[in-house]
TORDOZA-482454 format. One record per residue (C-alpha): x, y, z. Coordinates in steps of 0.05 Angstrom, whole numbers, padded with zeros to 5 digits, always signed. Each point is the difference from the previous one (the first is absolute). Last residue first. Layout:
<nodes>
XYZ...
</nodes>
This chain:
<nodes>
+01391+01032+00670-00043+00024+00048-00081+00008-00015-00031-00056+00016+00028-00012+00067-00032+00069+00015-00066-00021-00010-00009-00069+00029+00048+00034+00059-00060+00047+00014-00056-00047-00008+00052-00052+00048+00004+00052+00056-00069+00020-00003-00027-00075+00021+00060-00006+00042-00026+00072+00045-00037-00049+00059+00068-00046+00007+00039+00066+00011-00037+00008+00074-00070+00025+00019+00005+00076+00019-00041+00017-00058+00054+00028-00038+00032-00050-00029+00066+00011-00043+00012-00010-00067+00077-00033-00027+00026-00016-00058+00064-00021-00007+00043-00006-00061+00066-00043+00010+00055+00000-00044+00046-00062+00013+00080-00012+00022+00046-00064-00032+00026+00047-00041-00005+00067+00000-00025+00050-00059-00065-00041-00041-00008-00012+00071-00056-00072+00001-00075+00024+00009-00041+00002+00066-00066+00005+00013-00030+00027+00061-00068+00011+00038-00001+00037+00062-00063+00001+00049+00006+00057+00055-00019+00016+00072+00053-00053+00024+00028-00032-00060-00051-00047-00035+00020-00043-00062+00005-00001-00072+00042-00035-00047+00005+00003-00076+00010-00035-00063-00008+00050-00047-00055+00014-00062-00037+00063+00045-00001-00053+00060+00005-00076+00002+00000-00034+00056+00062-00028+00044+00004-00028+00078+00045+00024+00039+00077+00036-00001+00028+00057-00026+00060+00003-00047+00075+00000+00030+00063+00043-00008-00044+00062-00014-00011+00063-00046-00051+00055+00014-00070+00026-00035-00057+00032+00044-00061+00005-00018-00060+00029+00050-00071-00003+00013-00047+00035+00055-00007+00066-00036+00062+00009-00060+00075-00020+00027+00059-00001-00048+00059-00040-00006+00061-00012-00034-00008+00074-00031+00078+00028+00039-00038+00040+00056-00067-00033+00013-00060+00017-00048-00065+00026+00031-00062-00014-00038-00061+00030+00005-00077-00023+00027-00065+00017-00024-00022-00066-00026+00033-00050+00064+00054-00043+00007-00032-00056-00007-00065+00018-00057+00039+00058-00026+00054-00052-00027-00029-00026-00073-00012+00081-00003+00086+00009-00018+00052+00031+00041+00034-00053+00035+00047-00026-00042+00024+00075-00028+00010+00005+00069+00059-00059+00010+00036+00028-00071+00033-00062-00021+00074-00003-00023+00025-00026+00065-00043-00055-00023+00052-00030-00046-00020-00024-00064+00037+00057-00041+00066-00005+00043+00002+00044+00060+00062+00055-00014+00032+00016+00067+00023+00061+00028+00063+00014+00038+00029+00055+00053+00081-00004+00008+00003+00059-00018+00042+00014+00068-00051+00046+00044-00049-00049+00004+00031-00060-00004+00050+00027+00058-00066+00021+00036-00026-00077-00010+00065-00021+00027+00004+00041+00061-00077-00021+00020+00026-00077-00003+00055+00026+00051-00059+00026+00044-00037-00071-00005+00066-00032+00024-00003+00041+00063-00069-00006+00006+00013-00083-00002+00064-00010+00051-00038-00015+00063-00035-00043-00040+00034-00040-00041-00026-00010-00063-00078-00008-00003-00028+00062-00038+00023+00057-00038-00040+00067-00030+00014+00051-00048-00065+00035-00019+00000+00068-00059-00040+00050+00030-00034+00066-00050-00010+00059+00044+00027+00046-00060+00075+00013+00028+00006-00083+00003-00016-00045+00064+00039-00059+00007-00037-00034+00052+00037-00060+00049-00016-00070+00029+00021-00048+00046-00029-00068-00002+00006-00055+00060-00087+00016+00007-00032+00033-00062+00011+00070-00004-00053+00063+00025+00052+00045+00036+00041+00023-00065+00064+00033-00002+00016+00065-00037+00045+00029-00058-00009+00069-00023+00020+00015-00072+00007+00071-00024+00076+00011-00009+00033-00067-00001+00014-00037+00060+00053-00017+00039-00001-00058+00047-00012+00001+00076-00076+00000+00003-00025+00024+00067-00068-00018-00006-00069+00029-00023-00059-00031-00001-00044-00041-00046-00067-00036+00028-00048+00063-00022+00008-00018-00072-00028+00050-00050-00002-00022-00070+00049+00006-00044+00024-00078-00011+00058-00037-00039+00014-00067+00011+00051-00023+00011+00075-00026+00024-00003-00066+00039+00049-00026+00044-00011-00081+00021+00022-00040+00061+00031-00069+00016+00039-00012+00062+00064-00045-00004+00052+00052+00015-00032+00056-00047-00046-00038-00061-00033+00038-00057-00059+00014-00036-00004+00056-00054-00057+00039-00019-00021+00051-00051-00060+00040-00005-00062+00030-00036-00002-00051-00074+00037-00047+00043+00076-00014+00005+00030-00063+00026+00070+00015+00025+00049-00053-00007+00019-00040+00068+00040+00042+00046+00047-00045+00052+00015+00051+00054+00063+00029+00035-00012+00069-00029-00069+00015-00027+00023+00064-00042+00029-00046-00050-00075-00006-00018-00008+00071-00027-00075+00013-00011-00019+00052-00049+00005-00042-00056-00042-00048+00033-00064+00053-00014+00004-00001-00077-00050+00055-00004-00043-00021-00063-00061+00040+00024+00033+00044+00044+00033+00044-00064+00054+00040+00034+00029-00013+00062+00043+00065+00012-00037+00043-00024-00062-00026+00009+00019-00023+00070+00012+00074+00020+00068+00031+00013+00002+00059+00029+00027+00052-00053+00077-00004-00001+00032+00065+00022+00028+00047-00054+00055+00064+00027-00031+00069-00001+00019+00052-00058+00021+00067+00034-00037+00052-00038+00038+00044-00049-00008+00075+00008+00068-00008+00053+00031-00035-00072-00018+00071-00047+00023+00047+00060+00067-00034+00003+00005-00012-00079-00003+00073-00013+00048+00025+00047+00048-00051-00023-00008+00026-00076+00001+00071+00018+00067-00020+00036+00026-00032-00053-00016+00053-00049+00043+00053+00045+00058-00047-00002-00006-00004-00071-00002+00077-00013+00062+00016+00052-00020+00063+00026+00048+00060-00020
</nodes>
């Protein structure tokens, strides 16, 4: 007679060989391409110089890193020649000037990483392109030369380390700080249709430190030193203005609530159109900053 308990085994086998060949083969997970949301996160209080590894610039003297509302930089000296490396900004737009290049590091799924052929002179410089199109700039200038896109490439290794290490930070502008203020929200008000035009729209850059609307623009940064020239009055704040090129800035500065010994500067700028120079679009220049000034904090 059949052994009863042997026989139930084998039902039981039988049963769980055509129940697992019903089952569909579960594939492994792959990390989604990594766009600079992800992996950035709020742009508008990016803290850029945490994405720049110093120790990276061997053989150098590294001063501190200044960061910016868009960027970070850090000067340095390599055997007696100065230079500077700068992380920032942020763009999307199209950029004919990048092209590809044999980049040696690894890089996390998604990101690209080209060079650029439109650099200042003794400056080499490299695109950090995300899955989404969005381009993150490295760049380094001065240093030794024949040494500098090497050095730029191991400044591209620490900003993917950043990236994929959490090492990623945000800063918190205190209440006075301009990093607070929304650059459209400046611009979008009918004391303006007269220089930048009724009809027009505005177009806000990637983190909200500036904005663009018709022939004027603001555009908020930090620096080491406050314009120069002569001083008026504008919108309740001291204020400078002078032409640059096509254009006529005016600026005002206010000490960093954040970093000492650094200033908030607003600018201001309209450009001319009537193939003059900047000196003919001052008169719109300084209605624009008259309103604007007024209204920052």
């Amino acid at each position: 007679m059949r052994n009863p308990i042997v026989a139930f085994g084998a039902l039981l086998i039988a049963a769980c060989a055509a129940g697992c060949a019903a089952e569909p083969a579960v594939a492994p997970d792959t990390p989604a391409p990594l766009t600079a949301v992800s992996a950035l996160g709020d742009f508008g209080t990016l803290d850029y110089c945490s994405l720049l590894d110093t120790t990276r610039l061997a053989r150098s003297t590294v001063a501190t890193p200044d960061s910016s509302f868009t960027g970070c930089q850090a000067d340095f000296v390599q055997n007696g020649r100065q230079g500077s490396v700068t992380v920032g900004p942020l763009a999307a737009d199209r950029d004919p000037n990048i092209q590809p290049y044999d980049y040696a590091g690894r890089l996390p799924d998604g990101i690209t990483v080209q060079r650029s052929s439109f650099a200042p002179a003794e400056t080499c410089a490299r695109t950090i392109t995300f899955a989404e199109g969005i381009r993150l700039s490295v760049a380094l200038s001065g240093g030794d030369a024949d040494q500098r896109c090497a050095r730029t490439d191991t400044v591209v290794d620490g900003v993917m380390a950043a990236l994929t290490g959490g090492r990623v930070r945000h800063v918190q502008f205190p209440d006075q700080s301009w990093g607070r203020v929304d650059a459209c929200a400046l611009l979008q008000s009918h004391d303006l249709d007269a220089a930048s035009g009724a009809d027009t729209q505005t177009a806000g850059g990637m983190t909200g430190h500036s904005c663009i609307r018709g022939k004027v623009s603001v555009d908020f940064a930090v620096v080491k030193q406050a314009p120069t020239g002569p001083v008026e009055t504008l919108g309740g704040r001291n204020a400078r203005v002078a032409p640059d090129g096509a254009f006529c800035r005016a600026r005002a500065v206010q000490p960093s609530p954040a970093t000492a010994e650094r200033a908030e500067q607003i600018t201001v700028s309209v450009v001319d159109t009537t193939g003059s120079s900047g000196d003919a679009a001052c008169p719109a220049a300084r209605t624009a900053a008259e309103a604007v000034f007024a209204k920052i904090p």
